[in-house]
C-alpha positions as CSV (number, residue, x, y, z in Angstrom):
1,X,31.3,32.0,-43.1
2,X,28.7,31.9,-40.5
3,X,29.5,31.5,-37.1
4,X,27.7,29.3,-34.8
5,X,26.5,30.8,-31.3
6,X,26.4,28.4,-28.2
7,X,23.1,28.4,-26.8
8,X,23.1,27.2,-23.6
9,X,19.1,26.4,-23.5
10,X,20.1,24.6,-26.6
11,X,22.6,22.4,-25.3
12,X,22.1,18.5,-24.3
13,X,23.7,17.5,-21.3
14,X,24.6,14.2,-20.3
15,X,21.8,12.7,-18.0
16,X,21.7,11.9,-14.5
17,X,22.5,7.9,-13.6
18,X,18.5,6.8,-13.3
19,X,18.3,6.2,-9.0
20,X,18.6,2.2,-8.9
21,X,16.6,1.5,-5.6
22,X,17.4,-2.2,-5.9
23,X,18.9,-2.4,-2.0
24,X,16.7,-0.7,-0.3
25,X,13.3,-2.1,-1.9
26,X,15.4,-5.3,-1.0
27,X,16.1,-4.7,2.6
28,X,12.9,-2.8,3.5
29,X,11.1,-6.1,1.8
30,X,13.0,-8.8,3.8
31,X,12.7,-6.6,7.1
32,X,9.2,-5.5,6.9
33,X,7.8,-7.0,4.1
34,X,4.5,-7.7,6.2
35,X,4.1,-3.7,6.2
36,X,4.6,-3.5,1.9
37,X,7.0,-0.6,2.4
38,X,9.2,-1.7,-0.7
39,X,5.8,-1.4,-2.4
40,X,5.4,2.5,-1.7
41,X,10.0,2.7,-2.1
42,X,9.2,1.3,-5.9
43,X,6.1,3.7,-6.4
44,X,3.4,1.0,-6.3
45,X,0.9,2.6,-4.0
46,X,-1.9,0.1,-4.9
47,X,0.0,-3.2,-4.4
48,X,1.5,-1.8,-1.2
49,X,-1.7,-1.3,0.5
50,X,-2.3,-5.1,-0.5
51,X,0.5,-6.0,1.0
52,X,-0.5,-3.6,4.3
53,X,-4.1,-5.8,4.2
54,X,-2.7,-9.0,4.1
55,X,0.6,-8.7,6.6
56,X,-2.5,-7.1,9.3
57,X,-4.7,-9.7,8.5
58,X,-2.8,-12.8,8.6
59,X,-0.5,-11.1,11.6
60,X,2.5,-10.9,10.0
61,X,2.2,-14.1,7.9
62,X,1.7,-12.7,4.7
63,X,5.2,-11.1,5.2
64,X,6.3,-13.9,3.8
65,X,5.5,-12.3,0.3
66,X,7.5,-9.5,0.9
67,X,10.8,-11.8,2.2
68,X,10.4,-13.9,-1.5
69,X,10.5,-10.4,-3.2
70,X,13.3,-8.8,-1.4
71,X,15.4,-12.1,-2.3
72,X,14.4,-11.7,-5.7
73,X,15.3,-7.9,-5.9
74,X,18.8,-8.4,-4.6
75,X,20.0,-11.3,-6.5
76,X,18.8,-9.8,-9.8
77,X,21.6,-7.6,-11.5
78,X,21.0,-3.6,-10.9
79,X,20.2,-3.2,-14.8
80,X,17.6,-6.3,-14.6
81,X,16.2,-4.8,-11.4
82,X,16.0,-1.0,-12.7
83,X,14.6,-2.6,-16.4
84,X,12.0,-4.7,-14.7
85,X,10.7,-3.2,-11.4
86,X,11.1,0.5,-12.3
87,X,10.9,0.9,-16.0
88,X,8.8,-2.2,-16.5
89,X,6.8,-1.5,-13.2
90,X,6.1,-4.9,-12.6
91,X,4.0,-5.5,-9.4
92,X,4.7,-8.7,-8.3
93,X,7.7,-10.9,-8.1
């Protein structure tokens, strides 16, 4: 009988929890959501800057945006937040 080594750069190990950034995309959006810094947290540099334009260029008004989405993200569940705004990537709302 053959014996089977243990390779250890064979070996699958059990992966990390995926980071959920759910409450801080959430509280940065409520908070500052004029600035689009939950934009850049969720790695959407292109919407954040957007977001930037319109919260300079309607002073502040089009924070308003940001406080819908940063409701949105914390009353969704952490796997429907992770599944649509970090796997799914979607941009808006």
């Amino acid at each position: 009988m053959e014996e089977t080594k243990h390779e250890a750069w064979n070996t699958s190990y059990p992966k990390a929890q995926p980071e959920n950034k759910k409450i801080i995309a959430g509280i940065l959006a409520i908070v500052f959501g004029y600035l689009g810094i939950h934009k850049f947290v969720l790695g959407y540099t292109q919407e954040g800057i957007i977001q930037l334009v319109i919260g300079v260029v309607t002073c502040g008004i089009g924070g308003i945006i940001g406080f819908i989405e940063g409701i949105i993200y914390l009353t969704k569940s952490d796997e429907e937040f992770y599944q649509t705004y970090q796997v799914g990537k979607r941009g808006w709302f």
